[in-house]
C-alpha positions as a printed Julia matrix, in Angstrom:
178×3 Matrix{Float64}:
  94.81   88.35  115.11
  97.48   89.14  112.59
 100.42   91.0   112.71
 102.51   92.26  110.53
 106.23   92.25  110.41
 108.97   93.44  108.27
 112.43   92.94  108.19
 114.88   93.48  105.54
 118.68   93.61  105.48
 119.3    93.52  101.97
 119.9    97.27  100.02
 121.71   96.52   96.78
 118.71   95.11   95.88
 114.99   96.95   95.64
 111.81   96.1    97.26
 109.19   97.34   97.61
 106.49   97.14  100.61
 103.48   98.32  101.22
 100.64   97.41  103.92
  96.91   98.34  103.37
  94.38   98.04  106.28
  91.21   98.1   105.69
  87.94   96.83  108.2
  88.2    93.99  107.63
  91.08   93.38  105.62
  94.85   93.81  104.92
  97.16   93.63  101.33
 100.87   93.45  101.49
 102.24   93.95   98.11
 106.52   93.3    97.92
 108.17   93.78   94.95
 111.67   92.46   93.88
 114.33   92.94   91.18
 118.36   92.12   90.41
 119.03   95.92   89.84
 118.41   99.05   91.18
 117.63  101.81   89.26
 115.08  104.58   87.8
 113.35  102.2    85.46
 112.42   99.88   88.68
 111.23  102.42   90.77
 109.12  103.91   88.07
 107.7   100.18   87.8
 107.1    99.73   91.48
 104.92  103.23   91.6
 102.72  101.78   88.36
 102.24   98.81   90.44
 101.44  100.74   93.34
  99.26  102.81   91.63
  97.57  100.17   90.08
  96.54   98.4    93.04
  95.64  101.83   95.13
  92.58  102.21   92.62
  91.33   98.74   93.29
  88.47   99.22   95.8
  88.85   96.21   98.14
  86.3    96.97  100.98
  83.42   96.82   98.14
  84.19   92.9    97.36
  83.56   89.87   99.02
  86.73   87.6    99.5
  85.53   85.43   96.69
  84.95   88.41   93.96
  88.28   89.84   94.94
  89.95   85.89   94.28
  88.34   86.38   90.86
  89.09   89.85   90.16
  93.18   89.18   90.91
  93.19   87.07   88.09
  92.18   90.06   85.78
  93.9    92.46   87.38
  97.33   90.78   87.14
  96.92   89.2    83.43
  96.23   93.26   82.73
  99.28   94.36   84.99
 101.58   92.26   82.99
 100.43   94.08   79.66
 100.92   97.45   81.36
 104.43   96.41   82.26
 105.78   94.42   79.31
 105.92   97.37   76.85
 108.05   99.08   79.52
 110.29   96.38   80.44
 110.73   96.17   76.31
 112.06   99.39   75.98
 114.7    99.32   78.41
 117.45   97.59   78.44
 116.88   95.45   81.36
 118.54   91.99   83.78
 115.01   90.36   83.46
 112.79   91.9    81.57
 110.49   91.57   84.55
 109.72   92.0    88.08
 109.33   89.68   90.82
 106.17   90.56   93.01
 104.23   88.92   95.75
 100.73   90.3    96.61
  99.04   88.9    99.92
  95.65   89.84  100.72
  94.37   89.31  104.5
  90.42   88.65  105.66
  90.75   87.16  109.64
  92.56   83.95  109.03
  91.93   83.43  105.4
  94.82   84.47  103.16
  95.43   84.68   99.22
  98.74   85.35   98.33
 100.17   85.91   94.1
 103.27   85.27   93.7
 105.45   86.17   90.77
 109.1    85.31   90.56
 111.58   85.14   92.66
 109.64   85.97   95.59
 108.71   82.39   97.88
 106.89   81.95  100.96
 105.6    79.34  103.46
 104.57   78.81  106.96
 106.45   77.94  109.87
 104.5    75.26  111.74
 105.18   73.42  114.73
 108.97   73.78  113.63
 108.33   72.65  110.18
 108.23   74.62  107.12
 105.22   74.79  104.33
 105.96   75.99  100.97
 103.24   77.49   99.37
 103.33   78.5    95.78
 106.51   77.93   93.86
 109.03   75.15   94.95
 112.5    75.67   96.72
 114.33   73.21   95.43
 116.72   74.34   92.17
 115.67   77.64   92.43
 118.7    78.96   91.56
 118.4    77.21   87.97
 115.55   78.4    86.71
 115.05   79.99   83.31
 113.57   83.64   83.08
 110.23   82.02   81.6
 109.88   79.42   84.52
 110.21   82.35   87.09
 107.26   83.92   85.8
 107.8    87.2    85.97
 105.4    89.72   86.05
 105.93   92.07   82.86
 107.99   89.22   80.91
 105.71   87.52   79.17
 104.45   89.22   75.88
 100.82   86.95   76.18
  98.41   86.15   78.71
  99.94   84.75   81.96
  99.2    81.85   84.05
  99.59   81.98   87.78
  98.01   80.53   90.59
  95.93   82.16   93.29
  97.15   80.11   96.99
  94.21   80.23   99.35
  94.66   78.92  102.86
  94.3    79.96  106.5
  96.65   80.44  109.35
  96.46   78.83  112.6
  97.12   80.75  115.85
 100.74   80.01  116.52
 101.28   80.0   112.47
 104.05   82.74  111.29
 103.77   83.25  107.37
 106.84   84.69  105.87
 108.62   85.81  102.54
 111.49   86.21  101.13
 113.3    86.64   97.65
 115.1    83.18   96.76
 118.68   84.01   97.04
 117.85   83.49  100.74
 116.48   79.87  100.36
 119.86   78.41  101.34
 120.3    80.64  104.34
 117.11   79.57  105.84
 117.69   75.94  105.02
């Protein structure tokens, strides 16, 4: 069995997170930017919006591992004519979407957002590296809304073991946890 924490001590910053449950299923979607303002909040109900009209419990977990990749090429054209207009840090948001069947897990990740597993005292990235983070240009963060083409991303597929605790958490906390 799952469950779900959430802990955050950070509010200059905004996030957003929401947690769908379903039957058989559960979708975590946490967003993440450098500012706080209007503009970002207006981006994080599109996104919200966006993924409310998706109906999950009609899929299989393999058509809704296909349908993300749609989905979030056609979220970043909804969001880079917005980010355009505005004078904005990144021109983008960072997002990470998790979607839960029993012990099966995709996750989407987008930015600045990592996450791994804590097992048996050691830690698995999945998704985007650690290491340099800091460094990174706005195109290699791959932010969601940046990019004025299709983007490429990578669905992560894996499954949890019992005494597994998958976490996330924007980068500028890499070095703490380290």
């Amino acid at each position: 069995m799952l469950k779900l924490d959430s802990i955050s001590h950070d509010s200059e910053n905004l996030s957003l997170s929401t947690y769908f449950q379903f039957d058989e299923s559960y979708d975590v979607i946490h967003t993440y930017s450098l500012e706080h303002n209007s503009f970002i909040e207006t981006v994080n109900s599109l996104i919200l919006s966006e993924i409310m009209k998706i109906d999950f419990e009609m899929m299989s977990f393999e058509q809704i591992k296909s349908y993300l990749k749609d989905f979030f090429v056609n979220l970043n054209w909804k969001l880079y004519p917005k980010f355009e207009k505005i004078n904005s840090l990144e021109h983008g948001i960072s997002l990470l979407y998790v979607h839960v069947e029993g012990d099966k897990i995709l996750v989407v990740q987008f930015g600045r957002m990592l996450c791994g597993v804590l097992r048996d005292d050691k830690i698995i990235t999945i998704g985007s590296g650690w290491e340099n983070f800091i460094v990174k240009s706005k195109s290699d963060l791959n932010l969601i809304g940046f990019f004025a083409k299709d983007i490429s991303f990578k669905i992560y597929e894996f499954e949890l073991l019992s005494e597994d605790v998958f976490f996330c958490l924007p980068a500028k906390y890499v070095e703490k946890l380290q």
